[in-house]
N, CA, C, O and CB atoms as a CASP TS submission, in Angstrom:
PFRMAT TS
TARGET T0000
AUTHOR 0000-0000-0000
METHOD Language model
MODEL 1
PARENT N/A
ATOM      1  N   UNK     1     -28.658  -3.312  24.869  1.00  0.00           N
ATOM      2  CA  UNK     1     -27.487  -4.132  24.602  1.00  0.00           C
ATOM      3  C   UNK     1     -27.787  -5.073  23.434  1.00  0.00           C
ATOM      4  O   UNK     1     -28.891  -5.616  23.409  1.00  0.00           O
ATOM      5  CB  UNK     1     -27.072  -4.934  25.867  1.00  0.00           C
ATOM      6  N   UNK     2     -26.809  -5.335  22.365  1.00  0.00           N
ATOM      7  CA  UNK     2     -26.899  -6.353  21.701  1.00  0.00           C
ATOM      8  C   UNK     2     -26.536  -7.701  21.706  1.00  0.00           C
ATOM      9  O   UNK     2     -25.419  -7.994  22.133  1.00  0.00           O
ATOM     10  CB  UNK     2     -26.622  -6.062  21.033  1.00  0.00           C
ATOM     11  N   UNK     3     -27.289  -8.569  21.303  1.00  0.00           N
ATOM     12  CA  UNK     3     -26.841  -9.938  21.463  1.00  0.00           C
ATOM     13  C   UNK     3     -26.423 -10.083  20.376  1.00  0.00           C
ATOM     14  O   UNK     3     -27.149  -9.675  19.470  1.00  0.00           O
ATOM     15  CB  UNK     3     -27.693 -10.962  21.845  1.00  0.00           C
ATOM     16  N   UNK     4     -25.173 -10.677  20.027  1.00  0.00           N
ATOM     17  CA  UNK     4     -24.673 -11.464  19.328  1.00  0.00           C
ATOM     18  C   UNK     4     -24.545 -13.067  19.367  1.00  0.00           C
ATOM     19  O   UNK     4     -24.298 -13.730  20.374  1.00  0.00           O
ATOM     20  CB  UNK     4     -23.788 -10.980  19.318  1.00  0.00           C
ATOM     21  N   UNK     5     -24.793 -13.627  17.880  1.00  0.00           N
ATOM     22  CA  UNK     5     -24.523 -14.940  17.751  1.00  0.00           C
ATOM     23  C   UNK     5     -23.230 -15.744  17.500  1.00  0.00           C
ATOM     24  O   UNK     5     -22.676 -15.258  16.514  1.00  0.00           O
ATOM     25  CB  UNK     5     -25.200 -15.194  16.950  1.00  0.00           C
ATOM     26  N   UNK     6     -22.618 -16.651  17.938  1.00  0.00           N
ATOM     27  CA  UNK     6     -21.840 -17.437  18.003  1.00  0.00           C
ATOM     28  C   UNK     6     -21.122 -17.346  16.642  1.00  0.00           C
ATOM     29  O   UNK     6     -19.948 -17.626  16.885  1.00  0.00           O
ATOM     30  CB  UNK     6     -22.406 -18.577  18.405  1.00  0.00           C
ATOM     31  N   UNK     7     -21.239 -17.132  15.539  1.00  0.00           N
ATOM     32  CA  UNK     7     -21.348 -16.674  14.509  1.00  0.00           C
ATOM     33  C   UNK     7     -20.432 -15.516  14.406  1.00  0.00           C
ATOM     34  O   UNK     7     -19.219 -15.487  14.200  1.00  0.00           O
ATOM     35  CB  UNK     7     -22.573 -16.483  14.298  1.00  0.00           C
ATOM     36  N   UNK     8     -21.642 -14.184  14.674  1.00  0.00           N
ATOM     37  CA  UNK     8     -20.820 -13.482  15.069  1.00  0.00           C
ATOM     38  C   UNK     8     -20.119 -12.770  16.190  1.00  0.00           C
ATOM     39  O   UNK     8     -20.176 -11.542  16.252  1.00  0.00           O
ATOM     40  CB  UNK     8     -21.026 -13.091  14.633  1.00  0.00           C
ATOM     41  N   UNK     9     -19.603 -13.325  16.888  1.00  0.00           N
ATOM     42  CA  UNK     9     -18.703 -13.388  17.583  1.00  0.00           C
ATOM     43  C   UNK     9     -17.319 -14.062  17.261  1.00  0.00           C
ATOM     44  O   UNK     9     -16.201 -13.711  17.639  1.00  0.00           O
ATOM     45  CB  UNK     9     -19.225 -13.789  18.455  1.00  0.00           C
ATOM     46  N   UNK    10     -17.540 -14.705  16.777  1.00  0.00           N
ATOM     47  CA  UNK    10     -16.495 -15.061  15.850  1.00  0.00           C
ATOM     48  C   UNK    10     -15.501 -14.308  14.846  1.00  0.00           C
ATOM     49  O   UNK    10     -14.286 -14.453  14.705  1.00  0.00           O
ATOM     50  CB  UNK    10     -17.054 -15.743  15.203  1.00  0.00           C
ATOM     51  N   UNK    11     -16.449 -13.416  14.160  1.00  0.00           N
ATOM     52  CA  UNK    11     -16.036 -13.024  12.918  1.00  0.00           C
ATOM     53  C   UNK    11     -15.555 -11.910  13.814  1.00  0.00           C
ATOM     54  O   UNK    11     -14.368 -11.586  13.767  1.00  0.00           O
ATOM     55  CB  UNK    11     -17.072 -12.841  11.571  1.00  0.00           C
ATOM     56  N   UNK    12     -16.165 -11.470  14.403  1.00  0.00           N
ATOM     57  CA  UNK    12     -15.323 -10.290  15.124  1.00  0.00           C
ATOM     58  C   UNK    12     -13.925 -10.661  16.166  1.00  0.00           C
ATOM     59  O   UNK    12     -13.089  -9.851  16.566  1.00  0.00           O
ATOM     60  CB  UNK    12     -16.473  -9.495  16.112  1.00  0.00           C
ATOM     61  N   UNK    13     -13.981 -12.037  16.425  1.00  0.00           N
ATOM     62  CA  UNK    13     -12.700 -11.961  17.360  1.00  0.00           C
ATOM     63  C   UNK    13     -11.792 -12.005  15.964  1.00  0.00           C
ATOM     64  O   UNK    13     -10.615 -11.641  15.962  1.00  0.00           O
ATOM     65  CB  UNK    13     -12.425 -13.431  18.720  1.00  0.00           C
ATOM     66  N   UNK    14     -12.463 -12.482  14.803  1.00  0.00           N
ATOM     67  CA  UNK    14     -11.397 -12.870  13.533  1.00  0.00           C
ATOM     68  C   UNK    14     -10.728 -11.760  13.413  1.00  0.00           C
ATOM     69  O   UNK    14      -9.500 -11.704  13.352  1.00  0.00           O
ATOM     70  CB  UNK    14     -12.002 -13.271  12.035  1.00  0.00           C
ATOM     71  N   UNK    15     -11.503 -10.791  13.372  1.00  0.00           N
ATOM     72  CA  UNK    15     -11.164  -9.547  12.699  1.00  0.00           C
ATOM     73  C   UNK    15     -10.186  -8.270  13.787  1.00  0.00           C
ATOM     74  O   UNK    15      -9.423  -7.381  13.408  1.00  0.00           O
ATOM     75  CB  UNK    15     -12.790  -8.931  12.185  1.00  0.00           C
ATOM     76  N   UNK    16     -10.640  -8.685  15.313  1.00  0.00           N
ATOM     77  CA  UNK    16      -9.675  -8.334  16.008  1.00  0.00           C
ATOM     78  C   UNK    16      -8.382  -8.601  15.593  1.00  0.00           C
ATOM     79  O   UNK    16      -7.546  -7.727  15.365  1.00  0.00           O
ATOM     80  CB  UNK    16      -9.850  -8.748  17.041  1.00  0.00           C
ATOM     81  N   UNK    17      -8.148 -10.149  15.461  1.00  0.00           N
ATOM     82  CA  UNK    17      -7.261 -10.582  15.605  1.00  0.00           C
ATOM     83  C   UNK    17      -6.165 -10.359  14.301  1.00  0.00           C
ATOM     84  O   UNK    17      -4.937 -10.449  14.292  1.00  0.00           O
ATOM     85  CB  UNK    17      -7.659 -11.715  16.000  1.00  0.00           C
ATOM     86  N   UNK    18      -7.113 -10.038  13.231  1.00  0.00           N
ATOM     87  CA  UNK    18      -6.172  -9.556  12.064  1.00  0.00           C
ATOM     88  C   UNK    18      -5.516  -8.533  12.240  1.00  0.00           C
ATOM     89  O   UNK    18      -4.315  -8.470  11.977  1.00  0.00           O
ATOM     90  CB  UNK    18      -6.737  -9.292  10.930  1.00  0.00           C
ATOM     91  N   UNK    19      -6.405  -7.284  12.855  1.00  0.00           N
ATOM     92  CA  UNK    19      -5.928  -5.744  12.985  1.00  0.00           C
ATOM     93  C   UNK    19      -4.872  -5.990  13.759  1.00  0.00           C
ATOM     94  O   UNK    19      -3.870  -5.345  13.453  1.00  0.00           O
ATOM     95  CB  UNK    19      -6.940  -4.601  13.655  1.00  0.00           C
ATOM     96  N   UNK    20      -4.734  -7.030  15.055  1.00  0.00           N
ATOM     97  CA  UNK    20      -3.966  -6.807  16.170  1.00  0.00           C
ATOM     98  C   UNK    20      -2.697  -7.137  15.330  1.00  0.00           C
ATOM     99  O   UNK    20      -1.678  -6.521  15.641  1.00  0.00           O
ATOM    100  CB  UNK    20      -4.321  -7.702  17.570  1.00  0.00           C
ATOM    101  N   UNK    21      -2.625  -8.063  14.270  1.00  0.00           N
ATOM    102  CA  UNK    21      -1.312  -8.753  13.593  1.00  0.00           C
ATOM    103  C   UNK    21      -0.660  -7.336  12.839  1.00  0.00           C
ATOM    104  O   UNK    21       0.446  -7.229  12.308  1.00  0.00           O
ATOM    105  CB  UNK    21      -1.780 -10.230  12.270  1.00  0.00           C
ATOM    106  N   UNK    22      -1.212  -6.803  12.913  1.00  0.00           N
ATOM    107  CA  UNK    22      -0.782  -5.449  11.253  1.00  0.00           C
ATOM    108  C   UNK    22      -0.166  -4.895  12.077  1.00  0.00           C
ATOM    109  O   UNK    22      -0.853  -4.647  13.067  1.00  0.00           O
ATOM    110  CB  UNK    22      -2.055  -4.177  10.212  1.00  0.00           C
ATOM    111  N   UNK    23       1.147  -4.476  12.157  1.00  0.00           N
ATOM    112  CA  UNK    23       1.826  -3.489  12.987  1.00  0.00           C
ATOM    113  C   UNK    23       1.950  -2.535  12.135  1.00  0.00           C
ATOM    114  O   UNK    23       2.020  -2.509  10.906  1.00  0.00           O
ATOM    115  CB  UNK    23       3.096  -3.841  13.612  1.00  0.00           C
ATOM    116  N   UNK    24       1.975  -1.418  13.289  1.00  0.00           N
ATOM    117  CA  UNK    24       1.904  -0.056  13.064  1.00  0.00           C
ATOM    118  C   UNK    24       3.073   0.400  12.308  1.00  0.00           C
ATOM    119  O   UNK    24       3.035   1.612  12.092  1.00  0.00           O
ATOM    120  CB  UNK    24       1.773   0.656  14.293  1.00  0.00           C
ATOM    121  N   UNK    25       3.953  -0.118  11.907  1.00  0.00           N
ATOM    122  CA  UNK    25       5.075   0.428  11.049  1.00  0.00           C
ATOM    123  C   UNK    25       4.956  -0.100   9.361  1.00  0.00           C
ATOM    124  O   UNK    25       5.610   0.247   8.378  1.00  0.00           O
ATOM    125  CB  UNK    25       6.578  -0.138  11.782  1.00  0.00           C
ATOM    126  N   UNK    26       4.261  -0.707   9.455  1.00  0.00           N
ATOM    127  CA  UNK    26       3.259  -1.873   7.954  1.00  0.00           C
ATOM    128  C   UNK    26       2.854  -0.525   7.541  1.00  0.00           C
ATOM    129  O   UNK    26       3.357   0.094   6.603  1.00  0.00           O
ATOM    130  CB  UNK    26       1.449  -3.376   8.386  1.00  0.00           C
ATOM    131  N   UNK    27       1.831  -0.076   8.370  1.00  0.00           N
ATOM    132  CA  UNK    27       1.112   1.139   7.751  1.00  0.00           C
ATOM    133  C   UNK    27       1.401   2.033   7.698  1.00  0.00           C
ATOM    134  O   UNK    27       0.918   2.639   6.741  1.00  0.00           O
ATOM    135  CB  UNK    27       0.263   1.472   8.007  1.00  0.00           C
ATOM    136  N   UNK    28       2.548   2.995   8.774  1.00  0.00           N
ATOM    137  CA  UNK    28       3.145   3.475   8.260  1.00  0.00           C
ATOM    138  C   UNK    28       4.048   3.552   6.770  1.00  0.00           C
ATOM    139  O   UNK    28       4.152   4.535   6.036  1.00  0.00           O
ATOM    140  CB  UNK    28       3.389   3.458   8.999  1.00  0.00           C
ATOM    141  N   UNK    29       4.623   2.263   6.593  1.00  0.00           N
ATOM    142  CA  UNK    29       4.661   2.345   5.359  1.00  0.00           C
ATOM    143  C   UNK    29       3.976   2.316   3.976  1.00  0.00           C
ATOM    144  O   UNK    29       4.464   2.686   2.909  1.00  0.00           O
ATOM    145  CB  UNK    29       5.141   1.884   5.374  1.00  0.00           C
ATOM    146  N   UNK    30       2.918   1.875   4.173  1.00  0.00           N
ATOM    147  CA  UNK    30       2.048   1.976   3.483  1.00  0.00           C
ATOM    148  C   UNK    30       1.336   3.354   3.326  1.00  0.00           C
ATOM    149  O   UNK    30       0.622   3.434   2.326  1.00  0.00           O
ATOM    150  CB  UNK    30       1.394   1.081   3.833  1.00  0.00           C
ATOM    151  N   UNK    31       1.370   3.952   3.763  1.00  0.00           N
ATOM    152  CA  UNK    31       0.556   5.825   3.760  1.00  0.00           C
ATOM    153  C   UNK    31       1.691   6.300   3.274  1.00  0.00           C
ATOM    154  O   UNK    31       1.307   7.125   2.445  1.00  0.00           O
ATOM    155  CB  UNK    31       0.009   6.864   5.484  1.00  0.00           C
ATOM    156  N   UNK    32       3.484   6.299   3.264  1.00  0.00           N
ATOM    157  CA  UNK    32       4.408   6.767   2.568  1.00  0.00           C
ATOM    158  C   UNK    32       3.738   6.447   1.157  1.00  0.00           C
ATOM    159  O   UNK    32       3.118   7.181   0.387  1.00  0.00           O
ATOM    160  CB  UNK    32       5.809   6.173   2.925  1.00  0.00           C
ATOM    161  N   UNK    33       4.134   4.876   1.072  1.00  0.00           N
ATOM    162  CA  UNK    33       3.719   4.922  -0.476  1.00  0.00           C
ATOM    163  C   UNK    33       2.817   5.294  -1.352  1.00  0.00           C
ATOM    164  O   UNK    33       3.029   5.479  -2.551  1.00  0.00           O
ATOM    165  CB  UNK    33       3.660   4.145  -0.817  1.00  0.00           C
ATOM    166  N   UNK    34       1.559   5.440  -0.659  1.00  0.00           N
ATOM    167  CA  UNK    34       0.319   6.232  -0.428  1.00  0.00           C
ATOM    168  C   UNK    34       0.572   7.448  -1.546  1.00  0.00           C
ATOM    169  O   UNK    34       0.652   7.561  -2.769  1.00  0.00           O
ATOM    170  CB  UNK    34       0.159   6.797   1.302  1.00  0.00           C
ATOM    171  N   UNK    35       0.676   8.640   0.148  1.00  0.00           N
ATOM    172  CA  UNK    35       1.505   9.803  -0.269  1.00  0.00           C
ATOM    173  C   UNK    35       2.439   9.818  -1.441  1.00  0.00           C
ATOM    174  O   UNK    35       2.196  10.764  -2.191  1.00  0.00           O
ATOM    175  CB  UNK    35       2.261  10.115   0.752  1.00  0.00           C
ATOM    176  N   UNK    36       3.418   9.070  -1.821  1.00  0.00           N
ATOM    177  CA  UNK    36       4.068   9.107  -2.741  1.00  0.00           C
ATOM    178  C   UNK    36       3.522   9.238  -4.255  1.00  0.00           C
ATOM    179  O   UNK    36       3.873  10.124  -5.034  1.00  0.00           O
ATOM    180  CB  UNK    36       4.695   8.192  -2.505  1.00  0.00           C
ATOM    181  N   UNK    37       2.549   8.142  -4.558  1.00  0.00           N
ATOM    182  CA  UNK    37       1.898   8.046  -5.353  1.00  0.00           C
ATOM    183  C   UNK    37       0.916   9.100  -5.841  1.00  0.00           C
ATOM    184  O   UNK    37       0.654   9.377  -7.011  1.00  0.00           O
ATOM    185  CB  UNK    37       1.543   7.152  -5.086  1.00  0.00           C
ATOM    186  N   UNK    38       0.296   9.773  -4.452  1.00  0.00           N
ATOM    187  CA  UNK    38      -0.425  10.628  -4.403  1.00  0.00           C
ATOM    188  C   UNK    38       0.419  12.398  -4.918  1.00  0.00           C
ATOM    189  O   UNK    38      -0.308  13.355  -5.183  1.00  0.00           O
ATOM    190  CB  UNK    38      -0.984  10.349  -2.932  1.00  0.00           C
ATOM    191  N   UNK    39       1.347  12.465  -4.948  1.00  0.00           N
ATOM    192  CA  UNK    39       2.311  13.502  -5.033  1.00  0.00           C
ATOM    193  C   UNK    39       2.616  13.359  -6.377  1.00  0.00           C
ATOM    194  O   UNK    39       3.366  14.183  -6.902  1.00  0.00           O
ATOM    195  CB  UNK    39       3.513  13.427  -4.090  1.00  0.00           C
ATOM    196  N   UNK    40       2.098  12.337  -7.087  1.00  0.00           N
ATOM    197  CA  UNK    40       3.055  12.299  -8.598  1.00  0.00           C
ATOM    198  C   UNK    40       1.539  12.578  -9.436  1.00  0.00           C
ATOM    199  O   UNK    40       1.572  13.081 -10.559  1.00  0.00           O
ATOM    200  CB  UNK    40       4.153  10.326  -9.126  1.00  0.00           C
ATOM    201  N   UNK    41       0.653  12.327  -8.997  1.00  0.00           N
ATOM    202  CA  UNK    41      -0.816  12.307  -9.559  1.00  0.00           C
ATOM    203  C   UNK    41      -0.970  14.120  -9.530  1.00  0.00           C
ATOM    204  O   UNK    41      -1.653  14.464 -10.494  1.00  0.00           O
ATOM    205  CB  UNK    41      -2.160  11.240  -8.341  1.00  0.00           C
ATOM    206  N   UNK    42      -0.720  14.779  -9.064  1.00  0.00           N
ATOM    207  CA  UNK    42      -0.953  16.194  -9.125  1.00  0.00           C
ATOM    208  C   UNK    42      -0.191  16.974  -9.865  1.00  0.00           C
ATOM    209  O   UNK    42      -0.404  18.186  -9.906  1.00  0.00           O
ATOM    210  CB  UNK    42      -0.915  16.703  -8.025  1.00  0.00           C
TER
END
């Protein structure tokens, strides 16, 4: 098992807590535009 420091533990609830904010329709749109971009490059 690993121990983590106070530190990090932190940075990781940070970083939970960012992913948890990004809703899934954000990125969905974002991989359209993605794709889109990606379709004009070929």
């Amino acid at each position: 098992m690993v121990t983590l420091s106070d530190d990090e533990v932190a940075l990781i609830r940070a970083i939970l807590t960012a992913l948890r904010a990004i809703k899934v329709r954000d990125i969905d749109k974002a991989l359209v535009i993605l794709s889109k971009g990606d379709r004009r490059d070929k």
